[in-house]
Structures are given as structure tokens and as C-alpha cells.
C-alpha positions in Angstrom: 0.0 0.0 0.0 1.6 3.3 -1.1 0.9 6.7 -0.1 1.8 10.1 -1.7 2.4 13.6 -0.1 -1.0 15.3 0.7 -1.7 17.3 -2.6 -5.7 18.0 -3.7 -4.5 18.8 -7.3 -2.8 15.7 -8.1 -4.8 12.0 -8.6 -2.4 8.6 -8.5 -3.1 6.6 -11.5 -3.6 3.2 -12.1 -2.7 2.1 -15.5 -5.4 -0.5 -15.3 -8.1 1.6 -14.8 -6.8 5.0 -16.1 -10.3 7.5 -15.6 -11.7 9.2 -17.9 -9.6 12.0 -19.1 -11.2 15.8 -19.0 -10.9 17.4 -22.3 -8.5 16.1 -24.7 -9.4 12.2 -25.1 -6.3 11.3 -27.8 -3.5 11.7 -29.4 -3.5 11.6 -33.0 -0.3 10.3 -34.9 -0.9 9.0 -38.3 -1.6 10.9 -41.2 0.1 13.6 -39.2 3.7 14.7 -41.2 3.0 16.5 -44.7 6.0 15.4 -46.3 8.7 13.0 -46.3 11.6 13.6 -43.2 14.7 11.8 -45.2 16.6 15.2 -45.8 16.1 15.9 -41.9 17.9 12.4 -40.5 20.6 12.9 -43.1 21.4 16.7 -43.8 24.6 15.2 -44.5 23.3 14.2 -47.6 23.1 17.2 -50.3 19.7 18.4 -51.6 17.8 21.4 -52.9 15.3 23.5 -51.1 12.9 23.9 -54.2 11.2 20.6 -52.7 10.6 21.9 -49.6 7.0 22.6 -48.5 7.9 26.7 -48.0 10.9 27.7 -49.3 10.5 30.8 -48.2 10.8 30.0 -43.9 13.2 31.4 -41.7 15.4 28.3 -41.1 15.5 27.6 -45.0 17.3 30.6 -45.8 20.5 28.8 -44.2 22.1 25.1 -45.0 20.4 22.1 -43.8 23.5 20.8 -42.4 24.1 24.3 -40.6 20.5 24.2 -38.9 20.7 20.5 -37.4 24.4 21.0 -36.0 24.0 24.7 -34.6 20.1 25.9 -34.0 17.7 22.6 -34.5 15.8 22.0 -31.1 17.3 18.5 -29.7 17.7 17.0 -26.0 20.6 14.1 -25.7 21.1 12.7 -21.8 24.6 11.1 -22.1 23.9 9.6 -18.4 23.9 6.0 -18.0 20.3 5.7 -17.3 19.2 7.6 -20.6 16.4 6.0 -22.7 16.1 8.4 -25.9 16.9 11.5 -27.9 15.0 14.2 -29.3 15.1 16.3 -32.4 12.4 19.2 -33.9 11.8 20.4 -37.2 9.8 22.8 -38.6 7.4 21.2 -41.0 8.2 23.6 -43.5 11.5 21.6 -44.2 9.6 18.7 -44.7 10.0 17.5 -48.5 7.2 17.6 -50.7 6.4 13.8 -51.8 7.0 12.5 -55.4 3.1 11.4 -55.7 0.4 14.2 -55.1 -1.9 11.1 -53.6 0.5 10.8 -50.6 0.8 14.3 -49.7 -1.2 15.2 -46.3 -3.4 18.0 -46.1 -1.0 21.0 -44.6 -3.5 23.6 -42.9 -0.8 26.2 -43.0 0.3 29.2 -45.6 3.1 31.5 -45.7 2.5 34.9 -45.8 4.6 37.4 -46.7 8.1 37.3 -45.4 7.0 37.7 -41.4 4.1 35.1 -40.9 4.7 32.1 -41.6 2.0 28.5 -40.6 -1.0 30.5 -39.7 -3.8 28.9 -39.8 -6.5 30.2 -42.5 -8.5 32.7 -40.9 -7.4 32.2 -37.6 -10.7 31.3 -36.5 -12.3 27.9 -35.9 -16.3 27.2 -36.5 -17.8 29.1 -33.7 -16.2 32.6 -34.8 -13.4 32.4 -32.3 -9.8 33.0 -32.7 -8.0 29.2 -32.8 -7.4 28.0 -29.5 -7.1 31.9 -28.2 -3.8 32.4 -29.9 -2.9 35.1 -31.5 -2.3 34.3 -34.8 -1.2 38.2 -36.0 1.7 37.9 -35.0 2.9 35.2 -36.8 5.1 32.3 -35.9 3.2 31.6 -33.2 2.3 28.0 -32.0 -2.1 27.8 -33.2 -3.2 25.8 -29.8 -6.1 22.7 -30.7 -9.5 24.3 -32.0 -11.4 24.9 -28.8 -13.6 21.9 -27.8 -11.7 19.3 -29.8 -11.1 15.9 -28.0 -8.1 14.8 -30.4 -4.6 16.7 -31.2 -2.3 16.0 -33.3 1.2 15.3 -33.1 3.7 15.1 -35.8 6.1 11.9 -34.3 8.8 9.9 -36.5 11.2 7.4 -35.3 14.5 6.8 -36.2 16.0 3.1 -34.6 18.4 1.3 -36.2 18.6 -2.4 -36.6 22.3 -2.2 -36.0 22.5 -0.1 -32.7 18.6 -0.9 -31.5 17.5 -4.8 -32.4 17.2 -6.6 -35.2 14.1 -7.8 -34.4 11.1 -5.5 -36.5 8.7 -6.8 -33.1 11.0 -5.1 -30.6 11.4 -2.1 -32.5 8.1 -2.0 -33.2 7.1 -2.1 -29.5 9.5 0.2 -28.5 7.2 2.8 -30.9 4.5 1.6 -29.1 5.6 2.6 -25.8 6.6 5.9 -26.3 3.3 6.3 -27.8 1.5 5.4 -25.1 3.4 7.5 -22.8 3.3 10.5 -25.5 -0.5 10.5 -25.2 -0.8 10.3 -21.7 1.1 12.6 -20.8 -0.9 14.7 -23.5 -4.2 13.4 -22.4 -3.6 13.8 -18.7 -0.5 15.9 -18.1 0.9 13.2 -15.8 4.3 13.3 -13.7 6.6 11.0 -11.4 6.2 11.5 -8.1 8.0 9.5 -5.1 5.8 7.0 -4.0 6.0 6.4 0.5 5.6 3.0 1.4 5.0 1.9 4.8 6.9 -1.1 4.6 9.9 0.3 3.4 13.6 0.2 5.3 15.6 2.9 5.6 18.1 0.3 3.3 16.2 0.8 0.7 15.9 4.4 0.9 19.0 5.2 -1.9 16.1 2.9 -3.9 12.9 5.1 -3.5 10.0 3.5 -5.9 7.7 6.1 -7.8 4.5 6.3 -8.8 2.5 8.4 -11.8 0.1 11.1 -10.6 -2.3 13.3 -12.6 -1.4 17.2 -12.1 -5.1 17.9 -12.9 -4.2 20.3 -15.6 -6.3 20.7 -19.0 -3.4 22.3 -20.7 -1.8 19.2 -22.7 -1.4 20.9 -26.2 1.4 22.7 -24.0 3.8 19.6 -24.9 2.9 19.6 -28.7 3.9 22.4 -31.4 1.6 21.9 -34.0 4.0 23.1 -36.8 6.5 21.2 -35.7 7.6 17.6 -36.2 9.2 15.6 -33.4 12.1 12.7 -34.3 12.6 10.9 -31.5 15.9 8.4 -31.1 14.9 5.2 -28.6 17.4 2.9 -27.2 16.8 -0.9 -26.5 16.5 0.0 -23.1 13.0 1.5 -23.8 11.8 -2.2 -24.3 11.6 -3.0 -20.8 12.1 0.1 -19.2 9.7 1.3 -16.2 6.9 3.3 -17.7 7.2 5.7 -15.2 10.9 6.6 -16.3 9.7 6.7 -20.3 7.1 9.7 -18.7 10.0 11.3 -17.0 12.1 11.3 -19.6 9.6 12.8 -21.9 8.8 15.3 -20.0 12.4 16.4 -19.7 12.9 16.1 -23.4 10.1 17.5 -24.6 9.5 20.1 -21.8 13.3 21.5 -23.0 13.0 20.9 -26.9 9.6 22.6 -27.1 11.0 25.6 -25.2 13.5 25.9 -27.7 10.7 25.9 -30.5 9.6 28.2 -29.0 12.5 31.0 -28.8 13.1 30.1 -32.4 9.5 31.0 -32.9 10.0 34.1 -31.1 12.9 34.9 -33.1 12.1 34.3 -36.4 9.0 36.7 -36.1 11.3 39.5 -34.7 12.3 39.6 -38.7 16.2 39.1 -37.5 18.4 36.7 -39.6 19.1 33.4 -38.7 22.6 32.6 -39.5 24.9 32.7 -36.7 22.4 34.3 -34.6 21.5 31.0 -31.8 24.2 30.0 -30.1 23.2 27.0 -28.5 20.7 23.9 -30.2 20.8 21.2 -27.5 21.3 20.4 -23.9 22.6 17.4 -22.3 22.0 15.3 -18.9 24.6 16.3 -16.2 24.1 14.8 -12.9 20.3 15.1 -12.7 20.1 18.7 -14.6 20.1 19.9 -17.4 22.5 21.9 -19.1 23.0 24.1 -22.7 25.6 23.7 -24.2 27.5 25.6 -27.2 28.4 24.3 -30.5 
């Protein structure tokens, strides 16, 4: 029998018997990524920007390979314990696919030179702005249509046969997992939290289980950019990994990546160029915290 610290706000889950979540009910990830990601794993590999979906955005006015290794948003823990990695791209560097019948519907425009993925009109069916953002001032994240039970999120894997398993059934249910953490952390904003047991030594206290709890919140989209697509880099050890240390890892990774979208975002509507101007793209896991680092 476990027991967490006395907290109205927060609700201990049972993955059993997970309740009923409060506003958003799922995470939608297929039939999610306009375009084809190849140039974005490999920017080592030359090719043209006329196949992009907008030539004309902020981060395609420098080289591919300059983006990834100096300004793209990315988390990478080094510790011993780490379970994956974390890149972002803007869709707009997305590569326009070969057949017009597999392209995905792209709800996004440029326009002009300043705002860039807003949506059209910038209001949803009822007459109000999308999601209460501001869409004027362009690069801006557009938040879920209010009263929507799904989101989407843009998510592509990249796990090698060589460094990950051979096996297609582990990789494939490493995808899985993340996936199921992805959406609930989405659904119901949950987070580790120590769990107290009564029965526990002080010998096993350097060992302290955890538990997942609920925060309450209604505020999932907060871990999504909608314009954005997410490349995530699993290791073998997410096969059997705790679920609650997949959560906590996303959280960290995510929670530091989207930040980074986010001044990117900020900057690129300021009109300012982009070459040379970010110093840092990344962080990395140094006992417990974590850290930017230059490139």
C-alpha cells in the first residue's frame, strides 16, 4: 500500500483503470507529417530547397547541415540511465512527396516574409480565434480548436537495426511505448512522483520506488507544437524500461525541446536573420540537470 504527499491537485493513476480524461481524449499520430523527413535524418546528404513545403521559412534561408548541427531543437542525456533523444523540425523543411496522392493535407500558408504556418483565418467554426492564440503575429504555436477531444502530433522514429535490435517486433514495440506514454502525458498531463511506502527500510531508501500522478491540468497541447515535427531516437533499453521513467524522460525532453521551439519561434518573427544568430541547439543530462551547451 503506497501513499503520496498530501496534494488535492494531483490524482495517482492506475494504469489498469486510467479514468476518464477531461478534455482532450487522444493523441493523433498517423496521417500527421506533410512530407517526407529523409533530408532531416541525413542533412549530411546534399539536396535542394525547391522541394521543400515553404521555401521561403526562416530556417531555409541557411544550409540544412548548418540548422541541425547549430540551431535545431534537440535534447541528448549522455547519463547512464538515458532512454532516448529528441530532435524538432519545422514542418516547413519537410520535403514535398513525389506522388500528389500521398501528400497530407497541410492547414498552414506563408505569408509574406514575417508570418509564416498561420492557420486560414485564424478562426475555428464558432467565430473564435483558434485556440485563443494570436495568430497576428505570426510564428506563433495555433493551440487545438477549442472543444476538440483529439490533437495531433507530428512523431517519426528513427531506430536502427544495427544499434537498437534486429528484431522488427522489438522495434516496433519500443514505438509503441513511447506512444503510449506520448498520449498520456498529452491526455492527462501526468508526472513522477516518489511514492512512500509503509513497509519500506531505511536500506532501501538510496532505492525510493515512484508512482504516476495526474497534475489535474487541462493544458496538454502545451507539450505539442503543432508546426513542428518531433524525431525521436529510442534505445533498447526502452523495451523494458519502467513506464514511469519513459514519462519522465519525456517530459524532460520534450519540456526543454519545445522551449526551444519556442524562442526560435519568437525569433524568427522578430524579422532578425538566422545565420549565426542562436548560439546554443541542445542540452545534455549532467548529474540530474540539465544543461546548454555551445556548438
Amino acid at each position: 500500500m503506497t501513499s503520496l504527499p498530501c496534494n488535492t491537485e494531483r490524482l495517482l493513476l492506475d494504469l489498469t483503470k486510467l479514468p476518464r480524461a477531461r478534455r482532450l481524449r487522444s493523441v493523433r499520430f498517423r496521417r500527421t507529417t506533410p512530407g517526407k523527413a529523409s533530408r532531416l535524418i541525413t542533412p549530411f546528404i546534399a539536396s535542394k530547397n525547391d522541394r521543400i513545403l515553404d521555401p521561403k521559412h526562416p530556417a531555409a534561408k541557411v544550409p540544412l547541415s548548418q540548422f541541425v548541427h547549430k540551431q535545431v531543437p534537440s535534447f541528448r542525456d549522455h547519463s547512464a540511465s538515458s532512454l532516448l533523444g529528441i530532435r524538432a523540425f519545422p514542418k516547413a523543411l519537410l520535403e514535398k512527396n513525389e506522388f500528389a496522392w500521398l501528400q497530407e493535407d497541410w492547414p498552414y500558408k506563408a505569408r509574406g516574409k514575417s508570418n509564416y504556418f498561420v492557420m486560414d483565418g485564424g478562426k475555428s467554426k464558432d467565430g473564435n480565434k483558434a485556440g485563443g492564440a494570436d495568430v497576428s503575429k505570426g510564428y506563433e504555436q495555433v493551440r487545438v480548436l477549442g472543444g476538440a477531444k483529439r490533437v495531433n502530433m507530428s512523431v517519426l522514429f528513427v531506430i536502427s537495426k544495427k544499434l537498437v535490435h534486429k528484431d522488427a517486433c522489438v522495434r516496433t514495440r519500443i514505438k509503441n511505448r513511447i506512444k503510449s506514454a506520448l498520449s498520456l502525458l498529452i491526455t492527462r498531463d501526468v508526472e513522477v512522483a516518489p511514492s512512500v511506502s509503509n513497509t519500506s527500510s531505511e536500506q532501501d531508501s538510496s532505492k525510493q520506488e515512484t508512482t504516476l500522478v495526474s497534475t489535474g491540468t487541462d493544458d496538454g497541447e502545451k507539450w505539442i507544437m503543432q508546426d513542428w515535427v518531433y524525431i525521436f531516437y529510442p534505445k533498447l533499453d526502452v523495451y523494458r524500461a519502467p513506464f514511469n521513467e519513459i514519462v519522465s524522460s519525456l517530459r524532460l525532453g520534450l519540456g526543454y525541446v519545445n522551449k526551444r521551439c519556442r524562442e526560435l519561434e519568437t525569433f524568427w518573427s522578430s524579422g532578425r536573420s538566422t545565420s549565426g544568430s542562436i548560439l546554443y541547439s541542445g542540452s545534455r543530462i549532467i548529474k540530474g540537470r540539465v544543461v546548454k551547451f555551445k556548438r
